[in-house]
N, C-alpha and C positions, 0 to 999 in steps of 0.2 A: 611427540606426534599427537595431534586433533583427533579427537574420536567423530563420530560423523556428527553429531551433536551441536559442537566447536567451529565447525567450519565454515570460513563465509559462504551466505548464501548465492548462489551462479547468479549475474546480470547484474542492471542498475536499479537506482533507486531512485524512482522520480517521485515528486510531489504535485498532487491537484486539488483545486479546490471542491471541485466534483467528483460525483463517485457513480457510476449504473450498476446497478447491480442487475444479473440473468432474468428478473422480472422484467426491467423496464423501467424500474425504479433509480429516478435519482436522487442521492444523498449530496446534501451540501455540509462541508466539514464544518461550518460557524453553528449550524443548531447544532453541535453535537461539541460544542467548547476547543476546536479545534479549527490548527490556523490552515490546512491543507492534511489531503489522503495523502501516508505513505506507500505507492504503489511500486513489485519488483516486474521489472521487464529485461526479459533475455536479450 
């Protein structure tokens, strides 16, 4: 048995090249050496 630890996380798992964050702010994953955000959506 999974401890809750272990377990997959609920939803999917999309990829974006952009990211907003709650300011307003957006991030693009290339200045940050990355080829897309891992974002989870229920």
């Amino acid at each position: 048995m999974k401890t809750k630890d272990e377990r997959e996380p609920e939803g999917t798992l999309i990829f974006r090249r952009y990211r907003r964050l709650p300011n307003g702010r957006v991030l693009d994953a290339h200045e940050y050496g990355l080829k897309a955000w891992p974002i989870r959506v229920k």
